[in-house]
N, C-alpha and C positions, 0 to 999 in steps of 0.2 A: 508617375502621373503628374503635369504640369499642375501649375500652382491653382490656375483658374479652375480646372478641374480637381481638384481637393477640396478647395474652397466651396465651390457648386452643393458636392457629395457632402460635403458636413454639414451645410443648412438646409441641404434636404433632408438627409440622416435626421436631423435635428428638431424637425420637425414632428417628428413622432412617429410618422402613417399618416396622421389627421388629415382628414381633408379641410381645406380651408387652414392650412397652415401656412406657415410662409411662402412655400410652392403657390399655393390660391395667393396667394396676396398678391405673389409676381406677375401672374397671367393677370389678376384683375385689375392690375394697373397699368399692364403693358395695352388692356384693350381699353384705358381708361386715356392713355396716352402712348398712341402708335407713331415711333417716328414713321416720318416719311422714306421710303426703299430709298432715297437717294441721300438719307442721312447714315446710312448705318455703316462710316466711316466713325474712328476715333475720333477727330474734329464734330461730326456732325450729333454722335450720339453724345458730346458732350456738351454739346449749343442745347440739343433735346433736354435735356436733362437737368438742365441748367433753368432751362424755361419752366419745365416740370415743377423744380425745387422751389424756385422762385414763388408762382403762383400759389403752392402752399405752405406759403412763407417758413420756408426750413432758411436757418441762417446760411451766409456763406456758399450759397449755392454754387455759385460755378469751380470753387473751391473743390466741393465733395463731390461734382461731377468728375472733375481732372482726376483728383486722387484715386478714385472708384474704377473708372478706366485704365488706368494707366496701371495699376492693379493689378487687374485681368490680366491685361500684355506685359505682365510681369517687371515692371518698372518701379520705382519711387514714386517719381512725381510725372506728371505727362510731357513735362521740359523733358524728361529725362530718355522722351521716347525717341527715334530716329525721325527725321522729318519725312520721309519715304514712306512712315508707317502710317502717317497722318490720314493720309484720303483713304488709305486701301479699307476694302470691305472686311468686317469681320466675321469669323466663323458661326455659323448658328449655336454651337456650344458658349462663343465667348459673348455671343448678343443674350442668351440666356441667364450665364453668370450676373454679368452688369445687371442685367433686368429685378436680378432677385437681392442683388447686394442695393441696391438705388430704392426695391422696396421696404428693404431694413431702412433706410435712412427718412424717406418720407413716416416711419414711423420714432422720427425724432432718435434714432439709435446714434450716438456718436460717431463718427468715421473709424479715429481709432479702433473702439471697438469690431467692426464692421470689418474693418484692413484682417484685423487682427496682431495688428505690428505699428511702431508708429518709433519715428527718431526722436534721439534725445544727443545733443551733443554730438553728432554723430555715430551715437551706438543705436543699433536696431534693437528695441526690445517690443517683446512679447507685451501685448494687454489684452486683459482679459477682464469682462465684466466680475465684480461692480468694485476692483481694484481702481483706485482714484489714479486719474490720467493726470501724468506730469506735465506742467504749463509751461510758455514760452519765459515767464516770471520766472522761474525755477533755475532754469538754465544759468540766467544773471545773478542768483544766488551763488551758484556753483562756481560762476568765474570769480566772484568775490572773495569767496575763499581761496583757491588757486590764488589768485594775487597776493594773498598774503602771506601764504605758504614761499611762494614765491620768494616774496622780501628777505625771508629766512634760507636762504638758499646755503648758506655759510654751516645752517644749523643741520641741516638736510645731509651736507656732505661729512657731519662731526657724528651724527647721531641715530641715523638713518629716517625716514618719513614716519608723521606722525601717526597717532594710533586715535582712528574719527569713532566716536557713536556715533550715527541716525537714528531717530527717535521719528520713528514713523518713518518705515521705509516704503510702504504699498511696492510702486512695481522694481525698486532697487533703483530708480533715476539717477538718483544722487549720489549714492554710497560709489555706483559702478561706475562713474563717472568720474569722480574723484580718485579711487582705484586706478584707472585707463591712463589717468594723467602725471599720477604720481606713484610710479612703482614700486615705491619703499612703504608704500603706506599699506597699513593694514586695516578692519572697520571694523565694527562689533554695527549692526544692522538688526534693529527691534521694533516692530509691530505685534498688535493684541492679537489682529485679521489673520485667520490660519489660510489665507485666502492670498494673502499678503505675503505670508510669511515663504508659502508655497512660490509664487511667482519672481519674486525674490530671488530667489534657490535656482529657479528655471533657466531665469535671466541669467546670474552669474555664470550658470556652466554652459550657453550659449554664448557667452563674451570671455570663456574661460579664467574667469575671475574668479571662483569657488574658492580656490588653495588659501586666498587673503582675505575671508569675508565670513567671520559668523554671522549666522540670522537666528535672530534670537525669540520666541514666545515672551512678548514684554507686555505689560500695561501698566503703563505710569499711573496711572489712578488709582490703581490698589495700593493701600497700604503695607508698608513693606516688602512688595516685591520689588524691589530695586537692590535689595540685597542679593539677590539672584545673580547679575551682575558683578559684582562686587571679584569675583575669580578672576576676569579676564582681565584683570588689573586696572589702574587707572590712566584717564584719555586724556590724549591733549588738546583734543578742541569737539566739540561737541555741535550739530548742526539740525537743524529743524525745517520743515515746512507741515507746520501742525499744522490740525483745525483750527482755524479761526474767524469762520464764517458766523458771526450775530444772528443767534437765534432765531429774531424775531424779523431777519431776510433769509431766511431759507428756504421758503415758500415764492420769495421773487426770481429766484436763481431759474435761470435758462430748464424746459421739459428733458433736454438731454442731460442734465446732472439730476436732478430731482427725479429722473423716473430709472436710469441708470451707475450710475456712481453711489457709492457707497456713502451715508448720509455722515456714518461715523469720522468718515474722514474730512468730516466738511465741517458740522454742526461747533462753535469753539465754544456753544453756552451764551446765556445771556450778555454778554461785552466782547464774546468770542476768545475770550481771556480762560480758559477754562486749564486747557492743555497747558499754553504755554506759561502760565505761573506755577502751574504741576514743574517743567522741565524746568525754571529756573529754581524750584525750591530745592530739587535734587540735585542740579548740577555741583553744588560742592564736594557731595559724595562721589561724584564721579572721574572730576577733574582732578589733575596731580599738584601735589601739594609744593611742587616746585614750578614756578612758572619759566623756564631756562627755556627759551627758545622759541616757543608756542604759545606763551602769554595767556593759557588756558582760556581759551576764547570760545564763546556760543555764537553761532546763526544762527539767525532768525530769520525766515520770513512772515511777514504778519500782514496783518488789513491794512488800508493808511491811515485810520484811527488809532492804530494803536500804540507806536512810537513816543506819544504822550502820556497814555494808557500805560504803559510797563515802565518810562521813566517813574512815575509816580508811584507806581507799583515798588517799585526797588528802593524809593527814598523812604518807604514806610518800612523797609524788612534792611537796615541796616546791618542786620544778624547776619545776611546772605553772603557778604563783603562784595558784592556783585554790580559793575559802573554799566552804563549805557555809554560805550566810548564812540560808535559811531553809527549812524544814519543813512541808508543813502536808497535814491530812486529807483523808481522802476524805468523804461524803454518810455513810461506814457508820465513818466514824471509824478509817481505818486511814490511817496515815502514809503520802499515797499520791505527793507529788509534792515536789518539790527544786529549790531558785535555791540555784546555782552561782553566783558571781561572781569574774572578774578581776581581780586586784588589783595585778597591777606589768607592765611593760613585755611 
């Protein structure tokens, strides 16, 4: 069965029976916004759609028109379609498809979600509501480490690649990423979310990453379970994109995180500091008590409030032995990520 048709059959499936399920939604919007017979080209039903989105102010509209179509016709992105394919008509199955995935998105659903797939790095993974979608943020996280690793390349070839925790893996973005790039490396991969922990799992054996990747039932917040860990020996560099979303903006965040995304992975507590003072308090437990190669280094990604926020943090818990050795931007120039490092016993 082509992709457009799977996709079709699972959000009909999906729907229940009900009448007035997403099936009704798609007809009552298609008669609520009919392109014109001379749109129902790839190009034209994405100008359609585009107009659609726009008027009811869905962000990124002609964005989620492309992606949405180009979909259907089995593609990535709609660049990625033949130009030949451009004008030609499409199928009444594939005009129905679009119709019913374009009315998930007027109800604010994320694309990703929607796709059901979405790039990270160039790896195809799986998402699946309400596992937090990894951001274009993330990605820059990930080359920063790669470059460091990098630097060590001497230490790489003496010792073999390092051995990462992920502390909150949700859909695996990072850990499998980092895996894909550096084949010697191995990851120990921990989330609370069995939802998480599952998707995770999915991914790997889709990127046949599995063999180098435990996923582990973690929740830093409990006390004591971090002994749990404690087997799989000690890491040499440790990497995060916690929650750290300020409580008291959680309620401003875009309808497609707040009504879909998972709140847990977002909420960081009142300073947003919640999780990641959790993963610096443990990180000594976890990290090796020789820093020979790897410098026992944490990622961070955090707010751009809070680079100041966790320096301060760390000069009060001198107990930690734990420096704030470097800073650096995001793509929009906001102070977006943080290397921690290790410094005594």
């Amino acid at each position: 069965m082509k992709l457009w048709a799977r996709m079709l059959w699972a959000l009909l499936s999906g729907s229940g029976g009900r009448r007035g399920g997403i099936l009704g939604l798609a007809f009552s919007s298609w008669q609520s916004h009919p392109p014109l017979p001379g749109l129902l080209s790839p190009t034209g039903l994405v100008s359609h759609w585009t107009r659609v989105f726009e008027k009811r102010g869905i962000p990124e509209a002609r964005e989620s028109s492309e992606y949405i179509v180009a979909h259907v016709l089995g593609a990535k992105t709609f660049q990625n379609l033949k130009p030949v394919l451009w004008t030609q008509p499409l199928t009444p199955q594939q005009l129905q498809c679009i119709q019913v995935l374009c009315s998930r998105r007027l109800q604010r659903v994320p694309v990703q979600y929607i796709l059901g797939e979405w790039d990270f790095r160039g790896l195809s993974l799986k998402m699946v509501p309400p596992v937090f979608i990894p951001r274009p943020e993330t990605e820059e996280l990930v080359e920063w480490v790669l470059e460091e690793v990098a630097q060590r390349s001497n230490v790489v070839e003496a010792q073999g690649g390092p051995l990462i925790l992920e502390v909150g893996c949700g859909s695996g973005a990072i850990s499998l990423s980092l895996l894909s790039q550096l084949p010697q490396s191995q990851v120990i991969a921990v989330d609370k979310e069995e939802a998480a922990i599952n998707l995770t799992y999915e991914n790997a054996q889709r990127l046949r990453l599995q063999n180098r990747i435990q996923i582990i039932p973690f929740d830093v917040t409990s006390v004591g379970s971090w002994t749990h860990l404690l087997p799989w020996g000690p890491m040499d560099l440790i990497v995060s994109n916690p929650p750290y979303v300020f409580h008291h903006d959680m309620e401003q965040l875009a309808p497609e995180i707040r009504s879909y995304e998972d709140p847990v992975a977002l909420d960081g507590g009142e300073e947003g500091m919640d999780i990641i003072t959790r993963i610096l308090t443990l990180a000594p437990q976890f990290l090796k008590d020789s820093g020979y190669g790897w410098d026992r280094s944490i990622f961070l990604e955090v707010e751009p409030r809070h680079p100041e926020l966790v320096s301060n943090w760390l000069q009060s818990h001198p107990d930690l032995c734990l420096n704030l050795v470097a800073i650096r931007r995001d793509f929009c120039e906001r102070p977006r990520f943080l290397h921690v490092q290790r410094s005594g016993p």
